[in-house]
Residue, then its C-alpha position, 0 to 999 in steps of 0.5 A: x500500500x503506497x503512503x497516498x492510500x493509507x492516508x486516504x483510508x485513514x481519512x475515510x475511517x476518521x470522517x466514518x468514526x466520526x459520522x457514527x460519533x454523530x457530534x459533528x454535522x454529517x456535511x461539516x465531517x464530509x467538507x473536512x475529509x474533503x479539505x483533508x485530502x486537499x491538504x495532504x496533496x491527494x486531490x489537486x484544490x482546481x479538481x477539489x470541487x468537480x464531484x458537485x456537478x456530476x450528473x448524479x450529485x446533481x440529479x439527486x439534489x434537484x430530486x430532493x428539492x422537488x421533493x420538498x416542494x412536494x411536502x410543502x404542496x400538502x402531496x404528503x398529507x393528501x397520502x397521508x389520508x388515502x393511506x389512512x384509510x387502509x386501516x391498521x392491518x400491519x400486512x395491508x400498511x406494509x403492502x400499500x407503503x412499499x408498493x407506493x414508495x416503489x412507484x414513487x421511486x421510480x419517477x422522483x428517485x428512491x431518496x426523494x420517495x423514501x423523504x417524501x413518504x417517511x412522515x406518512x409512515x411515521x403517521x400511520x405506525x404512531x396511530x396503529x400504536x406500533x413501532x415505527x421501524x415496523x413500517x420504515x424498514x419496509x419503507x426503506x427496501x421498497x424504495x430501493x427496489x422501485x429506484x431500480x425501475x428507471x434511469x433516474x430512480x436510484x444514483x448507481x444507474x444514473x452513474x452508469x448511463x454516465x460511464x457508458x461509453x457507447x450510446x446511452x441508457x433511456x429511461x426505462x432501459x431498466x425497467x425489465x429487470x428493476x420491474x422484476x425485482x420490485x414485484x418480487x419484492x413487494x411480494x416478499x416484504x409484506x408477507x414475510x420480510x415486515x415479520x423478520x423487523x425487530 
């Protein structure tokens, strides 16, 4: 191992150490690994800042701020009730979050989905009188299966489209496969998968 990569890996354990201290804001540690591996001459400060406009970093971020309009347009309290009126049953509530945050994730990515959708899950597991992790892990696995439907769903895919080198990706070009593994997973989540939460 060359002296640039244990600096590099020991930059990466300090800045995971101290995301899981949690004392220290989640992006103030990321700007200080990054600052980090400026100050000990691995990244040159002209290319220090280039990963903020790559396509997926971008996209990701766009996606959340639509996302947050969404909240701020009453979208999430309108789901709020429509998903209300599914009742307490935990298979049925775990049926409708994850098929609905897998639809939603193919369309405004799995981390908008699962931003846009974990109040409502908090909602409906505070007025069952369960745990919350009961409907946030389903939550959480259905909007990583339903990201994998489309172009835009999930960041991997918006990398690799990036990095293809001949033609590119469309939007639905995953969607066999992704569409797939969603259905095989919202069919597994709500009949076993929810039982194995603690």
């Amino acid at each position: 191992m060359s002296v640039s990569q244990a600096i590099v890996f020991s930059i990466l354990g300090i800045a995971l150490v101290l995301f899981v201290w949690n004392r220290i804001r989640f992006d103030l540690v990321a700007l200080m690994a990054l600052l980090a591996v400026a100050i000990a001459g691995i990244v040159p400060a002209d290319q220090l800042f280039d990963g903020f406009g790559h396509p997926a970093v971008v996209t990701v971020a766009a996606v959340l701020v639509i996302s947050q309009g969404l909240v701020n347009g009453g979208v999430v309290d309108r789901l709020a009730r429509l998903l209300g009126k599914v009742g307490h049953r935990p298979t049925l509530q775990v049926l409708m979050l994850t098929s609905v945050v897998a639809l939603c994730s193919g369309f405004i990515n799995n981390v908008g989905a699962l931003a846009l959708l974990m109040p409502v899950a908090i909602w409906m597991s505070r007025e069952a009188g369960r745990s919350p992790s009961l409907l946030l892990m389903p939550l959480a696995f259905g909007s990583l299966l339903g990201g994998t439907m489309t172009l835009i769903g999930t960041p991997p895919n918006i990398i690799i489209a990036s990095y293809r080198e001949s033609g590119s990706f469309g939007m639905f070009d995953f969607a066999p496969v992704g569409l797939a593994i969603t259905l095989a997973g919202i069919a597994f989540i709500p009949l076993v998968g929810w039982r194995l939460t603690p």
